[in-house]
C-alpha positions in Angstrom: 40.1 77.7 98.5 39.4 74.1 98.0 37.5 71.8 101.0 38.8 68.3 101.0 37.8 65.1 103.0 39.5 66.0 105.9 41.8 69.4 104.9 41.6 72.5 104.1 43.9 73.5 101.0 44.9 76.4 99.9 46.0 76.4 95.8 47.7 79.4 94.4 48.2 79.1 90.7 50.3 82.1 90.0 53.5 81.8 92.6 55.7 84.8 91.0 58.1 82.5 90.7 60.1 81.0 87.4 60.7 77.9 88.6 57.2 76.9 90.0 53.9 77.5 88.8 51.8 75.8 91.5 51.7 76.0 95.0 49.5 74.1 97.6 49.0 74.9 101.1 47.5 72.4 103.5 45.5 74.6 106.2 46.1 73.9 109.9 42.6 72.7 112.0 43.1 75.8 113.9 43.0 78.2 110.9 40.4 76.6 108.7 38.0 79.5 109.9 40.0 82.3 109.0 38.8 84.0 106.3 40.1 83.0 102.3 41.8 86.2 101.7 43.7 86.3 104.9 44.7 82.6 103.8 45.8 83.3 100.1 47.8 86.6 101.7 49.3 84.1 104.7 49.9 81.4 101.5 51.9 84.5 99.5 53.5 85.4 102.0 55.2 82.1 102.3 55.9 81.6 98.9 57.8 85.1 98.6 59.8 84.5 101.5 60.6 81.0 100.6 61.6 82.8 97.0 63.7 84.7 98.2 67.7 84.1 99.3 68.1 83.7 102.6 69.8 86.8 104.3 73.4 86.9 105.3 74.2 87.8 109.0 77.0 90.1 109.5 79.1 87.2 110.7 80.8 87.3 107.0 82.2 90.6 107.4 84.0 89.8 111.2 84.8 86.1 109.7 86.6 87.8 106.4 88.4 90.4 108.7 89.5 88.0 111.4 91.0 85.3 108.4 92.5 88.5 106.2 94.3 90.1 110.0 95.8 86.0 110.3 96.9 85.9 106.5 98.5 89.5 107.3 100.0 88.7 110.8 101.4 85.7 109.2 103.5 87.2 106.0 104.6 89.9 108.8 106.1 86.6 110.9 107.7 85.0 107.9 108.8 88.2 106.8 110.4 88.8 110.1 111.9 85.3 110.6 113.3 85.6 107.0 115.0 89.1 107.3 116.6 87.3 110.6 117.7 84.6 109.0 119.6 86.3 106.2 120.9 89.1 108.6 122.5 86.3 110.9 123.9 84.7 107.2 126.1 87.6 106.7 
């Protein structure tokens, strides 16, 4: 942990991550008497969860359902409207 003139920083050199070796956490006033290894875990923390992809809410599933029952609904109604047609033709 590293004191500067008016922060509290928090440096972690190894991030985990391929993209980024370095990672540097300014501390909050409120948390600059929390101990350094509940800081470095808070600091990790952060860095895996901004890592990682963000999670998908189960709105894709409904969404992909509710667009494939149109798409079907539709071909049904020009299917429909075409078998009409060419009955009324003969």
């Amino acid at each position: 942990m590293i004191k500067g003139v008016n922060k509290q920083v928090v440096e972690i050199n190894e991030t985990g991550n391929e993209y980024f070796e370095k990672a540097i956490f300014f501390v909050r006033p409120e948390y600059s008497r929390m101990g350094e290894g509940r800081l470095r875990e808070k600091a990790k923390n952060a860095i895996d969860k901004a890592s990682s992809p963000p999670k998908r809410k189960g709105k894709g599933t409904v969404r992909s359902l509710s667009n494939t029952l149109k798409l079907l609904a539709a071909a049904v109604g020009g299917g429909t409207i075409t078998a009409l047609i060419l009955l009324l033709a003969k």
